[in-house]
Backbone as numpy.savetxt, mean C-alpha at the origin, in Angstrom:
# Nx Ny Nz CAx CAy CAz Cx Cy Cz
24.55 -3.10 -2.82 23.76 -2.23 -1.97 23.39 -2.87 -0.63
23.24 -4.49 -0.66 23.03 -4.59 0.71 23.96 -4.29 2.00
25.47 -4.11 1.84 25.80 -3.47 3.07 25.55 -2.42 3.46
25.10 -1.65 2.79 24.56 -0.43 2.64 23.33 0.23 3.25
22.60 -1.17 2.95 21.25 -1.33 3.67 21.08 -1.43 5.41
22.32 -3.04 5.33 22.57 -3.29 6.78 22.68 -2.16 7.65
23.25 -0.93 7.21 24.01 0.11 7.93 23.17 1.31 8.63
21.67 1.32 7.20 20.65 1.88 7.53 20.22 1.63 9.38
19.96 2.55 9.67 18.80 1.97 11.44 17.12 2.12 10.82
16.83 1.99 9.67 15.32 1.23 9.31 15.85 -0.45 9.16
13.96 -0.23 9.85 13.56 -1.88 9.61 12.65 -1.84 8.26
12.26 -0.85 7.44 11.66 -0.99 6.41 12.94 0.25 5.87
12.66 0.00 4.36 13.28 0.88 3.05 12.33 0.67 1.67
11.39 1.77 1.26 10.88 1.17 0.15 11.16 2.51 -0.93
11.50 1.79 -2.12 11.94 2.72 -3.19 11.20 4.09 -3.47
11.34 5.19 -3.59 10.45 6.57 -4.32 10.20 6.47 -5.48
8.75 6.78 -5.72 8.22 6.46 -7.08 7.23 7.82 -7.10
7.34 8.27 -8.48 6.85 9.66 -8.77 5.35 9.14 -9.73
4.57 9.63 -9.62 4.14 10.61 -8.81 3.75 10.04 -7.53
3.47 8.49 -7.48 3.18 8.08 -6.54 4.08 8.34 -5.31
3.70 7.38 -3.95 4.49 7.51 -3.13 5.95 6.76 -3.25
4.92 5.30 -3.00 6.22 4.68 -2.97 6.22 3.50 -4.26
7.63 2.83 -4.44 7.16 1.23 -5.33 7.34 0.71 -4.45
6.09 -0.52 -5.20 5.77 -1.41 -3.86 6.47 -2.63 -4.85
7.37 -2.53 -6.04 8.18 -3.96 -6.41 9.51 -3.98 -5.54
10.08 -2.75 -5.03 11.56 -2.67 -4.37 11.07 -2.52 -2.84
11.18 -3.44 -1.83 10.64 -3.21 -0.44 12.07 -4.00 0.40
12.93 -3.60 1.21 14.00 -3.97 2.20 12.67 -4.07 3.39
13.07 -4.94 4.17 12.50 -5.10 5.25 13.69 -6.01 5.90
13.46 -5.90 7.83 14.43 -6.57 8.28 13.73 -6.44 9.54
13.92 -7.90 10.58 13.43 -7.68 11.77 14.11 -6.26 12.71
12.63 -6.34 13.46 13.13 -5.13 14.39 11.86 -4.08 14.95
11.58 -4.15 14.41 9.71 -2.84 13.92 8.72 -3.41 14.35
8.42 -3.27 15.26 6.53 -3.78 14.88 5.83 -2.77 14.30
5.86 -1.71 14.36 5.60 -0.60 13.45 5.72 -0.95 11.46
6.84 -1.75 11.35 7.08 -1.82 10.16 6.59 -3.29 9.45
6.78 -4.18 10.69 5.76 -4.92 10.69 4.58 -5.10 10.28
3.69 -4.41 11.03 2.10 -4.19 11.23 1.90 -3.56 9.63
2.66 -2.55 9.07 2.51 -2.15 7.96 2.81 -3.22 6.58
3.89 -4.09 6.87 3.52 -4.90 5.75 2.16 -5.99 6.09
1.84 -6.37 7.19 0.74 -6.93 7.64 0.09 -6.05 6.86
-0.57 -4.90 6.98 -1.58 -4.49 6.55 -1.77 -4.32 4.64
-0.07 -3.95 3.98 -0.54 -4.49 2.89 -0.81 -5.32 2.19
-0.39 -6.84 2.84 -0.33 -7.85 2.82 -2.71 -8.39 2.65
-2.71 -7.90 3.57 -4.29 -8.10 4.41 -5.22 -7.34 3.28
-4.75 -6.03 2.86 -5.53 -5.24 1.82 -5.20 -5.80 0.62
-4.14 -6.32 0.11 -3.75 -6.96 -1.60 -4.95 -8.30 -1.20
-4.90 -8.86 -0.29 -5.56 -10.06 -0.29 -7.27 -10.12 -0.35
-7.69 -8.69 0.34 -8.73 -8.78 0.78 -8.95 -8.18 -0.88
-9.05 -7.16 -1.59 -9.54 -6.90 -2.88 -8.81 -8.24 -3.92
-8.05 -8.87 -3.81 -7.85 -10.24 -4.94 -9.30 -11.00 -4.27
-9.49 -11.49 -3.81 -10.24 -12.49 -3.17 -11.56 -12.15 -3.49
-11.88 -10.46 -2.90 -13.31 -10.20 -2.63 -13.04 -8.53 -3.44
-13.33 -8.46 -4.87 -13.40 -7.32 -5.39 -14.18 -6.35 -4.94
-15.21 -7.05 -4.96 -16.77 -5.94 -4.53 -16.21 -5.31 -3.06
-15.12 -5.77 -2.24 -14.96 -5.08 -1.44 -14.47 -3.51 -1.49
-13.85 -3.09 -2.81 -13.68 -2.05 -3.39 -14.14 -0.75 -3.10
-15.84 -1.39 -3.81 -16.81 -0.50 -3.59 -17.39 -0.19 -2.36
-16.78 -0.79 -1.14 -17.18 -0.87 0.18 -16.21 0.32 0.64
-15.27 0.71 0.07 -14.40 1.63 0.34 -13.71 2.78 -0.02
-14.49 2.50 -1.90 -14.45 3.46 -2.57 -15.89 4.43 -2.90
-17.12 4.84 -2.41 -18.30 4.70 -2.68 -18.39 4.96 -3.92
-17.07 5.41 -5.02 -17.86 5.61 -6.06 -17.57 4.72 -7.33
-16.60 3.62 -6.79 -16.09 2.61 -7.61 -17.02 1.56 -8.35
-17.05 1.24 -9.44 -18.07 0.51 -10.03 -16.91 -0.86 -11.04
-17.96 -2.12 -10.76 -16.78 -3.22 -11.50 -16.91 -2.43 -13.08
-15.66 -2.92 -13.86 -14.71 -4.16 -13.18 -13.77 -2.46 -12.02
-13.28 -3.61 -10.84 -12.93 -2.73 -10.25 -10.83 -2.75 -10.46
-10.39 -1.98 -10.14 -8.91 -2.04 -10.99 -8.15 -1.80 -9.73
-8.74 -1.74 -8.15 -7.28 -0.94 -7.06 -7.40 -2.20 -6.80
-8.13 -3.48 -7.01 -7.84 -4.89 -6.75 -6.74 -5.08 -7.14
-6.49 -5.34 -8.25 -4.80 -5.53 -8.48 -3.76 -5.02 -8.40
-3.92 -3.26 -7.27 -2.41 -2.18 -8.01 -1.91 -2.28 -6.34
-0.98 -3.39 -6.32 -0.28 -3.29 -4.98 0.53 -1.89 -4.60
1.03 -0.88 -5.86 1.44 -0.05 -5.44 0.57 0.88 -4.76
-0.81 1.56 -5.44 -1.39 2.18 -4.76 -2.15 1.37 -3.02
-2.18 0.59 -3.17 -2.32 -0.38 -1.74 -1.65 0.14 -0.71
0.09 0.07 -1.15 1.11 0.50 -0.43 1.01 2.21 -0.04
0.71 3.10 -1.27 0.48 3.77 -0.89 -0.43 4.59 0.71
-1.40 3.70 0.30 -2.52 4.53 0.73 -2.47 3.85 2.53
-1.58 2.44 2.69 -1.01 2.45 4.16 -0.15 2.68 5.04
0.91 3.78 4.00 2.27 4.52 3.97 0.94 5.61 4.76
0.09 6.23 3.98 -0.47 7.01 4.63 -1.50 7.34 5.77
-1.79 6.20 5.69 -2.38 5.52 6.81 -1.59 5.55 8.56
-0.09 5.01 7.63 0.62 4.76 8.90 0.94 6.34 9.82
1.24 6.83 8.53 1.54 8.31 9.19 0.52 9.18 9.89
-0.65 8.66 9.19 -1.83 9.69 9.98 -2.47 8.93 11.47
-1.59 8.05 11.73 -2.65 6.77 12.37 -4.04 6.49 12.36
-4.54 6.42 10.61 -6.01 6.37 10.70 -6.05 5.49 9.52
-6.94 4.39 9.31 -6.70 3.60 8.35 -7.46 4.76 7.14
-7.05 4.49 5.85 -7.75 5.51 5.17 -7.61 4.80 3.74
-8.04 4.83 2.50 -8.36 4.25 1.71 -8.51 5.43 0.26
-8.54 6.62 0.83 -8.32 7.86 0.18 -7.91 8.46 -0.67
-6.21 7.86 -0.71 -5.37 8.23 -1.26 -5.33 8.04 -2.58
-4.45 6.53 -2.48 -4.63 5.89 -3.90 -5.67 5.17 -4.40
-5.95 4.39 -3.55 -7.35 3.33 -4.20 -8.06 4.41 -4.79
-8.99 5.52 -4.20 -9.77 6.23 -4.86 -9.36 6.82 -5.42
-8.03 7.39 -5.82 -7.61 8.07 -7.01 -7.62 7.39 -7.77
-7.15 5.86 -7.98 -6.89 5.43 -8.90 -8.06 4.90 -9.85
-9.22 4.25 -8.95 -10.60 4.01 -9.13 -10.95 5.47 -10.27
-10.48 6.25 -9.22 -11.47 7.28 -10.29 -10.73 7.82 -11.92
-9.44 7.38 -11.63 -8.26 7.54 -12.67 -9.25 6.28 -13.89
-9.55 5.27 -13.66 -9.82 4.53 -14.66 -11.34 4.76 -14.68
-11.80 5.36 -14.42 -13.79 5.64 -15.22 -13.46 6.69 -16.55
């Protein structure tokens, strides 16, 4: 598949995952994007910032209570800056709080 990839004109490719958006275990990336860039920056920055500092969660979920669980789900992470990217508004909406509210 990677010539395949090469041939693509993305600087990002990330797998479709139902129901979610995307999987965030299959990610192509390749210079070129700062657009695509800035987006793994940012999931990069959000996986780190809830591993590190959980309670930040609840700073973004108002209704999330420990133990908190979008700390560890890099997919919904990915999600929710897939949607982010598209709306140009950082947003936290999507998955984190679905998923938060998926596990009470």
């Amino acid at each position: 598949p990677f010539p395949a990839l090469r041939t693509m004109g993305a600087s990002l490719v990330v797998m479709r995952e139902y129901p979610t958006i995307a999987n965030a275990g299959l990610i192509y990336a390749r210079p070129g994007s700062v657009e695509a860039r800035d987006l793994l920056d940012e999931v990069a920055w959000r996986v780190q910032l809830f591993q590190h500092y959980p309670e930040a969660v609840r700073r973004v979920v108002h209704f999330a209570s420990p133990p908190y669980y979008a700390n560890s789900d890099d997919q919904t992470i990915l999600d929710d800056v897939l949607v982010s990217a598209v709306l140009r508004n950082r947003t936290f909406l999507g998955s984190t709080a679905r998923f938060e509210a998926s596990t009470r």
